[in-house]
C-alpha positions as CSV (number, residue, x, y, z in Angstrom):
1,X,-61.7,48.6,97.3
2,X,-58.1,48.4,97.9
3,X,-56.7,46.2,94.3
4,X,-53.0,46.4,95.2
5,X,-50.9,44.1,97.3
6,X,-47.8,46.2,98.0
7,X,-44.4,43.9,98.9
8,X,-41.9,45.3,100.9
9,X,-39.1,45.1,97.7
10,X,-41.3,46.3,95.0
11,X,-42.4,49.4,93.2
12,X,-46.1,50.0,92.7
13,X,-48.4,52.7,91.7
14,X,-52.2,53.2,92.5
15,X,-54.4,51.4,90.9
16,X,-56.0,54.1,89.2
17,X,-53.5,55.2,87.1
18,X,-53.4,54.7,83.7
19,X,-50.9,51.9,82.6
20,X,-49.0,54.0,80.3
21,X,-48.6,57.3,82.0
22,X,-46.2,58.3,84.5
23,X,-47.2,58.2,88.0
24,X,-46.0,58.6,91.7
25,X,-44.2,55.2,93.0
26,X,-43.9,53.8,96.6
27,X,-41.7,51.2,97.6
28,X,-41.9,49.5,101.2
29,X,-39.1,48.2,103.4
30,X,-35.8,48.6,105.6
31,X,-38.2,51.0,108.0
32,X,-38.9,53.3,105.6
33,X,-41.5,54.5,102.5
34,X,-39.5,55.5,99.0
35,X,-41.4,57.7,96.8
36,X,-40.4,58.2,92.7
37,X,-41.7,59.0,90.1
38,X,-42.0,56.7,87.4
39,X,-41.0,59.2,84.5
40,X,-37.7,58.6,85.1
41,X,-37.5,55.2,84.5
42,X,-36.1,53.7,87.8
43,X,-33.4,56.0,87.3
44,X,-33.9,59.1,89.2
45,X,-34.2,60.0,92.6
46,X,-36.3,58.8,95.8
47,X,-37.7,60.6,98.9
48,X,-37.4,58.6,101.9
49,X,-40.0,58.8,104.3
50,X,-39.8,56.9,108.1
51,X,-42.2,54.4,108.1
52,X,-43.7,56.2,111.8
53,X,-44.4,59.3,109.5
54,X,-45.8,57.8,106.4
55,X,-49.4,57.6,107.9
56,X,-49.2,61.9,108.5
57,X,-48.2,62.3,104.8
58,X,-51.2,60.3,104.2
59,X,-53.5,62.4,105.8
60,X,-52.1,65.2,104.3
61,X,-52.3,64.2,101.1
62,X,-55.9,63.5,101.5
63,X,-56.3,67.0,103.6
64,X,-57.4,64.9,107.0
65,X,-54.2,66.8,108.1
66,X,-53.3,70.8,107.2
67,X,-50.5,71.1,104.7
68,X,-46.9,71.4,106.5
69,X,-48.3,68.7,108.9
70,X,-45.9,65.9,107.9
71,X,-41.8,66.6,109.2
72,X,-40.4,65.0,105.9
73,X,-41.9,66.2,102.3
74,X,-42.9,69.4,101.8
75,X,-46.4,69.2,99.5
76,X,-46.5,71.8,97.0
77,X,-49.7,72.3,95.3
78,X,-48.9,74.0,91.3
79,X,-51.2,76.9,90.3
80,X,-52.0,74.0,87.1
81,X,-53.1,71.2,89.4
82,X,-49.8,69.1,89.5
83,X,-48.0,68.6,92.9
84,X,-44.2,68.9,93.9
85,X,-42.6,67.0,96.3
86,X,-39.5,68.3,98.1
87,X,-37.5,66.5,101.1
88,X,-37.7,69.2,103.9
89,X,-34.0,68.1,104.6
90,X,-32.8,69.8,101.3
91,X,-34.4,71.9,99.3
92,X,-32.2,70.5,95.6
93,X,-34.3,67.3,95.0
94,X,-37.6,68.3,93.6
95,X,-40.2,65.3,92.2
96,X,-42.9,67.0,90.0
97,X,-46.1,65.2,89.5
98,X,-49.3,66.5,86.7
99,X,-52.8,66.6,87.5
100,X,-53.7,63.6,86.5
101,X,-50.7,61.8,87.9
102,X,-51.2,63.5,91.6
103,X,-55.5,62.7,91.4
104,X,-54.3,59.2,90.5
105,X,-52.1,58.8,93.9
106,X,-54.8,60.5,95.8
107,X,-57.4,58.4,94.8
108,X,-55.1,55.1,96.0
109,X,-54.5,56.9,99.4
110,X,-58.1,57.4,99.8
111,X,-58.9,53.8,98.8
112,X,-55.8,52.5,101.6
113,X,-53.6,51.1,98.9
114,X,-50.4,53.1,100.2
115,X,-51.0,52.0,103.7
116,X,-48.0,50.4,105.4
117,X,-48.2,46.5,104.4
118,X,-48.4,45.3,108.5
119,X,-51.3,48.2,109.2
120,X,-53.3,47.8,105.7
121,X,-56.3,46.0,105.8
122,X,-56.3,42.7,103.8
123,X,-58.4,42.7,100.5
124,X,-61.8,42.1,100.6
């Protein structure tokens, strides 16, 4: 059951991460998807992802589509079980995610809480 309601101006994380741990962070709006990560406080860097390509790093994420299938973040699975994310446009911005944080964004994706606000099914 989807138990976010993302706005297009504000940071949010899936539901199903803890409320003290660091986590992956999507932000909506101005026709594209921001991703963070939340260790760094607001203060570090963003991918940007066009909103028309958000829904194939999606699926990928959730492995409905192979890895390398998205044209904007390159998903890069750690020998330990934590994920890196790397714009394919340059290769110097890396956003590095643990186990626990990655499972926790997965499990949102599966549950449709990082869909696009105007394609997302309302709450039930």
């Amino acid at each position: 059951m989807r138990s976010v309601s993302p706005t297009a101006s504000a940071w949010f994380k899936s539901s199903y991460s803890n409320p003290s741990q660091a986590c992956v962070e999507i932000r909506f709006g101005g026709g594209a998807v921001r991703v963070r990560d939340s260790k760094d406080h607001g203060n570090g860097p963003s991918i940007a992802v066009p909103e028309a390509e958000w829904p194939t790093v999606l699926a990928e994420v959730t492995g409905r589509l192979p890895a390398g299938a998205n044209r904007t973040i390159r998903i890069a699975h750690r020998a330990d079980g934590g994920v890196d994310l790397r714009p394919r446009a340059t290769a110097s911005l890396t956003l590095s995610y643990t186990p626990a944080e990655w499972d926790a964004f997965v499990a949102g994706v599966g549950d449709g809480e990082f869909d696009l606000p105007h394609t997302a099914e309302p709450a039930a």
